[in-house]
C-alpha positions as CSV (number, residue, x, y, z in Angstrom):
1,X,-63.9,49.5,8.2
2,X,-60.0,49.3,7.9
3,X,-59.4,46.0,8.0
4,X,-55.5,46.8,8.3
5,X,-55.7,48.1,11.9
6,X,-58.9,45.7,12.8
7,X,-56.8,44.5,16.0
8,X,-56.6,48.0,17.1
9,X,-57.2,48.4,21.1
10,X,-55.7,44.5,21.6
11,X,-52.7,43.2,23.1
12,X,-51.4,39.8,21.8
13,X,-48.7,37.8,24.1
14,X,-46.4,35.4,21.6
15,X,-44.1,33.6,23.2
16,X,-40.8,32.2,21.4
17,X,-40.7,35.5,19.3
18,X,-37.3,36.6,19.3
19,X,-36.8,35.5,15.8
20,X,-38.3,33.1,13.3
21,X,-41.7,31.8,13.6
22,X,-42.4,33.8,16.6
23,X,-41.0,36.8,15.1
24,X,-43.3,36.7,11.9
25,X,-46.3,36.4,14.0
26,X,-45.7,38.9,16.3
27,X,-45.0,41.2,12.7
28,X,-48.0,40.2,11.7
29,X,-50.1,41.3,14.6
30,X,-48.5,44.3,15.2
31,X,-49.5,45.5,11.3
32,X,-53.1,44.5,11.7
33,X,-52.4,47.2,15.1
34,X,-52.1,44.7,18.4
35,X,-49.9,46.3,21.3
36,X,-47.4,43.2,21.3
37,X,-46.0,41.6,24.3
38,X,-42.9,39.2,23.1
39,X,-41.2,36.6,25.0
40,X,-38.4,34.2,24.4
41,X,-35.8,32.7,26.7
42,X,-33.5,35.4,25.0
43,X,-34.7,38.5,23.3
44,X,-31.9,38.9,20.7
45,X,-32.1,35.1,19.7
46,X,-32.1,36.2,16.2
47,X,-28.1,36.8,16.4
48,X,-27.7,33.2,16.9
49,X,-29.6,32.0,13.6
50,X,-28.4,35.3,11.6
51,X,-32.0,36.1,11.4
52,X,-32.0,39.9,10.3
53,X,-34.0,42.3,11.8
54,X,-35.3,45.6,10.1
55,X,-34.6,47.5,13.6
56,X,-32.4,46.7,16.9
57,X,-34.9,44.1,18.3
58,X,-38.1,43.0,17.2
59,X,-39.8,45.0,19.6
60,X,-38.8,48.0,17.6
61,X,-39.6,46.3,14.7
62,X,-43.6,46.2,16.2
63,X,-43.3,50.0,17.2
64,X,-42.6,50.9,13.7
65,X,-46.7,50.3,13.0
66,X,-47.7,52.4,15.4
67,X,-48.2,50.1,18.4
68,X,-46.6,49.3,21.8
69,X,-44.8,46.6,22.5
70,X,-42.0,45.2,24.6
71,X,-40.4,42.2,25.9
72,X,-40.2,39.6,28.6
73,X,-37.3,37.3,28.9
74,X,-38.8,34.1,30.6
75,X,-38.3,30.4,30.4
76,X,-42.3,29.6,29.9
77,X,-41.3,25.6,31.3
78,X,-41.6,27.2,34.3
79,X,-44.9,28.1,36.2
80,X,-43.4,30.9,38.1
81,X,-41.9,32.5,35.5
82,X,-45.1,32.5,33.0
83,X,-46.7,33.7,35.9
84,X,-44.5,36.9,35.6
85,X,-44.7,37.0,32.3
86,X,-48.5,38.0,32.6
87,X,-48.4,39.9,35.4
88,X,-46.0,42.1,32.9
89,X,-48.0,42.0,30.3
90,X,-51.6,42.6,32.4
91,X,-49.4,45.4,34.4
92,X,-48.3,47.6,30.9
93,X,-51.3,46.5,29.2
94,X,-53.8,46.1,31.2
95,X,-55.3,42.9,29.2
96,X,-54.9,40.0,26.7
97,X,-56.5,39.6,23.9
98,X,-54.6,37.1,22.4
99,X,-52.2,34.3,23.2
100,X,-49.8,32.6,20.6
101,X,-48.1,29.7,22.3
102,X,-45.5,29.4,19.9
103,X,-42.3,28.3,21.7
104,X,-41.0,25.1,21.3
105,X,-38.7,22.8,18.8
106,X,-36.7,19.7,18.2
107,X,-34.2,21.3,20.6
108,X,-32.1,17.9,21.4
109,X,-30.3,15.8,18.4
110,X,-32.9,13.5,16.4
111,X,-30.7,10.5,16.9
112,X,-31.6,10.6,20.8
113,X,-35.2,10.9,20.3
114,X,-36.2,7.5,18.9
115,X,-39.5,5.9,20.3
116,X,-37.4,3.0,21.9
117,X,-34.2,4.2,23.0
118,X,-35.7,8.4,23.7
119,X,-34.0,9.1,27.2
120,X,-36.3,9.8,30.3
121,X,-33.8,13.4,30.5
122,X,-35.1,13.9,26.4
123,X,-38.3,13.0,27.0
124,X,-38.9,15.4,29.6
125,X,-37.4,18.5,28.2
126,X,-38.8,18.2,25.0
127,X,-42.1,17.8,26.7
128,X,-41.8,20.4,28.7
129,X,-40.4,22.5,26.2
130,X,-43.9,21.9,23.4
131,X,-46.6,20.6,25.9
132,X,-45.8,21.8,28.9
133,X,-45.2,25.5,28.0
134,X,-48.3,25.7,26.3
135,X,-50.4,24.1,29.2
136,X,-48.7,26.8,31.7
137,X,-49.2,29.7,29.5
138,X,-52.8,28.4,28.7
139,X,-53.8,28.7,32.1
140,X,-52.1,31.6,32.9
141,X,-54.2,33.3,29.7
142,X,-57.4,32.1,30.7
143,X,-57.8,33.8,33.9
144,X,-58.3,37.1,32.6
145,X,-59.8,36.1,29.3
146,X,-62.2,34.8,31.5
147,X,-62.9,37.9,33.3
148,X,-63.0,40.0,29.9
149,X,-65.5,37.2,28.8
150,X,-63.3,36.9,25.3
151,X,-60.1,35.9,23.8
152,X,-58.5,34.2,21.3
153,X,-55.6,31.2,22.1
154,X,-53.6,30.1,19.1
155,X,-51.4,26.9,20.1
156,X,-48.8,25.7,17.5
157,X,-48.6,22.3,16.7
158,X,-46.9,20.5,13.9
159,X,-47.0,18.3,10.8
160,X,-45.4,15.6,13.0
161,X,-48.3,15.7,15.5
162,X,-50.7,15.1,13.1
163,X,-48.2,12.4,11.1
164,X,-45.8,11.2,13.0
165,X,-42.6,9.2,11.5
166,X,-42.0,6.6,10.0
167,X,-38.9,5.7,11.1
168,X,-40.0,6.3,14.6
169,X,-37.8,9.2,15.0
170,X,-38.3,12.7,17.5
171,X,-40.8,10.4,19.0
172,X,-41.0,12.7,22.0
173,X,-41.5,16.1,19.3
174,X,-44.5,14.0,17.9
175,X,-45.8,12.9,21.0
176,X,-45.5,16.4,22.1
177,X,-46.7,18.4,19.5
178,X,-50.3,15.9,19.2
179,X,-50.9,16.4,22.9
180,X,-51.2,19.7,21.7
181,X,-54.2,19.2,19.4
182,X,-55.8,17.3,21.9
183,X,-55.2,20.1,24.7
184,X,-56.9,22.4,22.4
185,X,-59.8,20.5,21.5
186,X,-60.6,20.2,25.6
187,X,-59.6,23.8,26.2
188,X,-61.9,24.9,24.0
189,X,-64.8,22.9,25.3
190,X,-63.9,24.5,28.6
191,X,-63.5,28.3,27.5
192,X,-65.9,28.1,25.3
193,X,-69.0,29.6,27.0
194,X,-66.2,32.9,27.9
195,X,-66.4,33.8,24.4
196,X,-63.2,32.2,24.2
197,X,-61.7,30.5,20.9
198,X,-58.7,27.9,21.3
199,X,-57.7,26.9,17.8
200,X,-54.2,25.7,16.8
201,X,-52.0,25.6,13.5
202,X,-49.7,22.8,12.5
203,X,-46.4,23.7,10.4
204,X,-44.9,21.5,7.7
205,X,-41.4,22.4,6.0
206,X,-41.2,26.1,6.9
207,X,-37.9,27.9,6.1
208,X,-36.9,29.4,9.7
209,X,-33.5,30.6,10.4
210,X,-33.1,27.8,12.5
211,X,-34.2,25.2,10.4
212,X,-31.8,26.8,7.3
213,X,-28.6,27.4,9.9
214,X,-28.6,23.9,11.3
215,X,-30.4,21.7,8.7
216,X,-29.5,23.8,5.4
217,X,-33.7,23.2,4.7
218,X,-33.1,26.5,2.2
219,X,-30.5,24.5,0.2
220,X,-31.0,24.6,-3.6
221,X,-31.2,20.7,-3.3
222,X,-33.2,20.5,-0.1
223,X,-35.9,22.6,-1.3
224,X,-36.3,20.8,-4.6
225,X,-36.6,17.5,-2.7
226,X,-39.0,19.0,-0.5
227,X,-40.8,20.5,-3.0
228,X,-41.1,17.5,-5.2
229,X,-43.2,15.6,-2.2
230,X,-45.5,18.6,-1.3
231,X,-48.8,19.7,-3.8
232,X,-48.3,23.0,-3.8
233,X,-44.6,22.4,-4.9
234,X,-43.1,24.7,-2.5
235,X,-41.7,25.0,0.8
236,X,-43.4,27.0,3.5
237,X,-42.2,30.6,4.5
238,X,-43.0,31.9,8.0
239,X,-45.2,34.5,6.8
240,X,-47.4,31.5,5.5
241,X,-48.0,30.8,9.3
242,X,-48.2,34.2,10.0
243,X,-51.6,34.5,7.7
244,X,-53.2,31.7,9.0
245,X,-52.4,32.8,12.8
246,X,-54.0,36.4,11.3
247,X,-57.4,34.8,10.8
248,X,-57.4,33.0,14.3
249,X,-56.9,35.8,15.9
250,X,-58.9,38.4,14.1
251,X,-62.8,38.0,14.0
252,X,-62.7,36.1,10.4
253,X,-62.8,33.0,13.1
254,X,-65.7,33.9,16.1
255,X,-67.1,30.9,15.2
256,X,-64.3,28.5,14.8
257,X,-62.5,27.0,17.7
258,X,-60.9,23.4,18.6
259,X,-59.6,23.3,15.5
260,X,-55.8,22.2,14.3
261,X,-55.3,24.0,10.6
262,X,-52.5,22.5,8.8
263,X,-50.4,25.1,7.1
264,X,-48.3,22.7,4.8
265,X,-48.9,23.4,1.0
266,X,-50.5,19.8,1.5
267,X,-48.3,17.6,3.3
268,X,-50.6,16.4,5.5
269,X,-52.9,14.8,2.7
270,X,-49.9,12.0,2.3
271,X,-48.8,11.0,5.6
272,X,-46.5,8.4,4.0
């Protein structure tokens, strides 16, 4: 069997995949031979983060495996627009396979998001943003998985959902990103008996173009400190993600589902 192309004759829908995290897994899929659907609020977002690309857009970037893929501009906060979103993707397509509910981020200033003082106008975007999204999307994804009686949903979560902070800062982000796990866990009860898995993977200290551009995380000092507090003495890399999303969606996991997978190096054995 070539396990290289094994998710030939799939289509995979990641949203947030104009650059970074997104991006890798989208990369990913498309090399193990998914058609690729990718969505972000803006398709060349990788400009913004000096993310370089290896084509024009990352669309091309899939095509140059062999596969199809194009993109969706859509703001997945909003039902309406998801709803497009799918009907795109069923319409050039004709199904999903697989759903990676990767948009989302720490996308106000830390300083506004502490557990006391977090703003009701915070609060509600960077809900919407994580939890939200992923609850729209999720429904939107299970009506045809449903009908095709399989499918596999990958939600992202993160180290700060599982850990939260000490200081009691991004309160809403933590909040956010553990309503995640807990979404998965009950959407996988419910899809379940549809041959459906629901799994999600939580990020630690991953060096995305965001995260290097606006908080220098791939600084010689920043990544020794990091390093120092995490077992396998290094910081993440998206590809990292990328693997673990691989075997969620790939039938290495038929028999896993509700699950939240760290991928951290091992952060998440010392919460402190």
């Amino acid at each position: 069997m070539d396990t290289v192309k094994k998710l030939s004759g799939k289509t995979a829908l990641i949203t947030g995949a104009g650059r970074g995290l997104g991006r890798a897994y989208a990369l990913r899929l498309a090399q193990l031979g998914a058609d690729i659907m990718i969505n972000d609020l803006h398709l060349d977002s990788a400009r913004e983060f000096d993310e370089e690309l290896t084509a024009e857009s990352v669309m091309a970037e899939c095509e140059a495996y062999g596969v199809r893929s194009i993109g969706i501009e859509a703001d997945v906060t909003h039902k309406n627009e998801v709803q497009h979103l799918f009907d795109s993707a069923l319409a050039h397509f004709g199904r999903i396979d697989i759903l990676v509910n990767n948009a989302g981020g720490v996308l106000r200033p830390a300083e506004q998001g502490q557990a006391v003082t977090v703003s009701e106008d915070d609060w509600r975007f960077i809900m919407d943003v994580n939890l939200t999204s992923t609850l729209f999307c999720c429904q939107a994804a299970a009506i045809p998985m449903q009908t095709q009686r399989s499918g596999k949903i990958i939600n992202v979560s993160s180290q700060a959902g599982l850990m939260g902070n000490p200081t009691g800062s991004i309160a809403h982000y933590c909040v956010a990103k553990a309503g995640i796990v807990e979404y998965t866990r009950l959407l996988a009860a419910e899809l379940g008996p549809y041959n459906i898995n629901v799994n999600c993977i939580a990020p630690g200290l991953i060096l995305t173009s965001r995260a290097n551009k606006q908080f220098n995380r791939n600084s010689p000092e920043n990544v020794a400190a990091a390093s120092a507090k995490i077992p396998l003495r290094r910081v993440g890399v998206p590809v990292d993600c990328a693997k673990v999303v691989e075997f969620l969606a790939t039938d290495l996991s038929d028999y896993v589902t509700g699950q939240c997978i760290p991928v951290c190096g091992g952060m998440v054995l010392f919460p402190s």
